[in-house]
N, C-alpha and C positions, 0 to 999 in steps of 0.2 A: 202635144197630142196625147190621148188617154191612153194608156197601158189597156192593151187586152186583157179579158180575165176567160178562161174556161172552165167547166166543172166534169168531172173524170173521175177513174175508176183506178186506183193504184194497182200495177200487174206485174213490179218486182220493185225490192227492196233490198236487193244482194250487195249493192254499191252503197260504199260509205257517203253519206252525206246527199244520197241521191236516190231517188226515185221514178221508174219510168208511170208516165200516166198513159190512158188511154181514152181519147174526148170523141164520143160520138158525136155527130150533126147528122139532122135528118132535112132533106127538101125534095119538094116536090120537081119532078120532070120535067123540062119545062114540055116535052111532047107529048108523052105519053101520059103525063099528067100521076104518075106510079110515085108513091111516097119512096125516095133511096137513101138508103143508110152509108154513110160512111165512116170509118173511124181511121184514126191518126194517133202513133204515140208519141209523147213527149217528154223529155227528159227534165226534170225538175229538182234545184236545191232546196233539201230539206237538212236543214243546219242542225237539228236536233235526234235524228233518226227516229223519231216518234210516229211515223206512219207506217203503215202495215199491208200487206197482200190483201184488198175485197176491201180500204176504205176509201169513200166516195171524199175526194179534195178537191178545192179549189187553186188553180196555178195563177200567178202575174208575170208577164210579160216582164222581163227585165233587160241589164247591159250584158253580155257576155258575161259568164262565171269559166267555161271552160267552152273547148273545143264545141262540145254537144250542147251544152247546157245552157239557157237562154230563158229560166223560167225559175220562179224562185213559187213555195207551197204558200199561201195565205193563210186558208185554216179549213178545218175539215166543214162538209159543207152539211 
C-alpha cells in the first residue's frame, strides 16, 4: 500500500529532531454545500533539524519513530 504524503506548514521546532506540522484540508459539505476548513497537527522526524517556524514541508507516512511520531519530513515543498 502507498505511504501518504501531506504538505503543511511547520508551527514548532523546539523538540530535537522533531517537528510539529500543521496540514490543512479543505471539502465541500456535503449539505450545505459550504466550503469547510479543517486542520490537523502532526508530529514529524526531521533527522537533520533543518526546518524552521513558517516553512511549508512535505511529511511521509512512515513505521513508528516514537510514541507520537509516525511521520518522517521529505523535503521542503
Amino acid at each position: 500500500m502507498p505511504k501518504r504524503i501531506l504538505q503543511g506548514v511547520v508551527t514548532s521546532d523546539k523538540n530535537e529532531q522533531t517537528i510539529t506540522v500543521l496540514v490543512e484540508r479543505r471539502f465541500k459539505h456535503p449539505l450545505l454545500q459550504k466550503t469547510v476548513r479543517k486542520s490537523k497537527k502532526y508530529r514529524a522526524h526531521d533527522a537533520d533539524n533543518k526546518f524552521k517556524v513558517g516553512d511549508t514541508v512535505r511529511i511521509e507516512e512512515c513505521a513508528p519513530i516514537s510514541k507520537t511520531k509516525r511521520w518522517t519530513v521529505m523535503l521542503e515543498a
